[in-house]
C-alpha positions in Angstrom: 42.0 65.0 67.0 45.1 66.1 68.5 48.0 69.3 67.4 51.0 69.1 68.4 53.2 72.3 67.7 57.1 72.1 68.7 58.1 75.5 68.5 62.3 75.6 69.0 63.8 79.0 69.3 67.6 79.0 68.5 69.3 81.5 70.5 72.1 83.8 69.1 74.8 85.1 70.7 77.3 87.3 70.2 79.9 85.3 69.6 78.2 83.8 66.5 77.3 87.0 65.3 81.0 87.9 65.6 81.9 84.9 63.7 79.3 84.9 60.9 80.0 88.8 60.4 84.4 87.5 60.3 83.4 84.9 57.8 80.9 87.6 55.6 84.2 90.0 55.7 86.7 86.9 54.5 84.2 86.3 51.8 84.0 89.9 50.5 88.0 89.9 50.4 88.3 86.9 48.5 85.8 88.4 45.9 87.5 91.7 45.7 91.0 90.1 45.5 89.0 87.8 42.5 88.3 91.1 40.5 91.0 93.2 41.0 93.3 90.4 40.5 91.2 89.8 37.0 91.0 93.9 36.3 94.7 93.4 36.8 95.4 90.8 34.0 93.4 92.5 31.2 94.6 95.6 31.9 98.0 94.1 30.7 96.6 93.2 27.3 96.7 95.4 24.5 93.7 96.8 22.3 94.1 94.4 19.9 94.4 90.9 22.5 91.3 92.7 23.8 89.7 92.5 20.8 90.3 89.0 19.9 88.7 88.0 23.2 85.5 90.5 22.2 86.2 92.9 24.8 86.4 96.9 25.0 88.6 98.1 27.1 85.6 100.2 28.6 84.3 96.6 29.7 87.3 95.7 31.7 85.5 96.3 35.1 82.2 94.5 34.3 84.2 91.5 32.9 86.0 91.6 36.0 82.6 91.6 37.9 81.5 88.9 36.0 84.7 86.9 36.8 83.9 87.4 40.6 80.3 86.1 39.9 81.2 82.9 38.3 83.8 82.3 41.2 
C-alpha cells in the first residue's frame, strides 16, 4: 500500500500582506462610519422617540454597536 502526501506551501509576500492589511483598514472604516453614523441619528431623537423604540439614551452606543454587527 502506497501514501502519497502533496504538501503545497503558499508563499506570501509583502505585497499581499500590504493589500490584505489596506483591505482590514477599509473594513474597519466602513464599520466605524456604520456606528457613528447610527450614534448620530439617535442622538437626534428626543427622550420620548427613544422610548417608543425601547431605548435609553444610556444605550445609544451599544445600539449603535449592534447596528455595526448586523451590517
Amino acid at each position: 500500500m502506497a501514501f502519497v502526501n502533496d504538501i503545497r506551501s503558499i508563499e506570501i509576500g509583502i505585497a499581499d500582506r500590504v493589500r490584505a492589511l489596506a483591505a482590514q483598514i477599509r473594513a474597519a472604516l466602513a464599520r466605524r462610519r456604520i456606528y457613528l453614523r447610527t450614534l448620530e441619528e439617535l442622538r437626534r431623537l428626543d427622550n420620548r422617540e427613544l422610548a417608543d423604540l425601547g431605548i435609553h439614551p444610556s444605550e445609544l452606543g451599544r445600539v449603535a454597536r449592534e447596528a455595526v454587527d448586523r451590517a
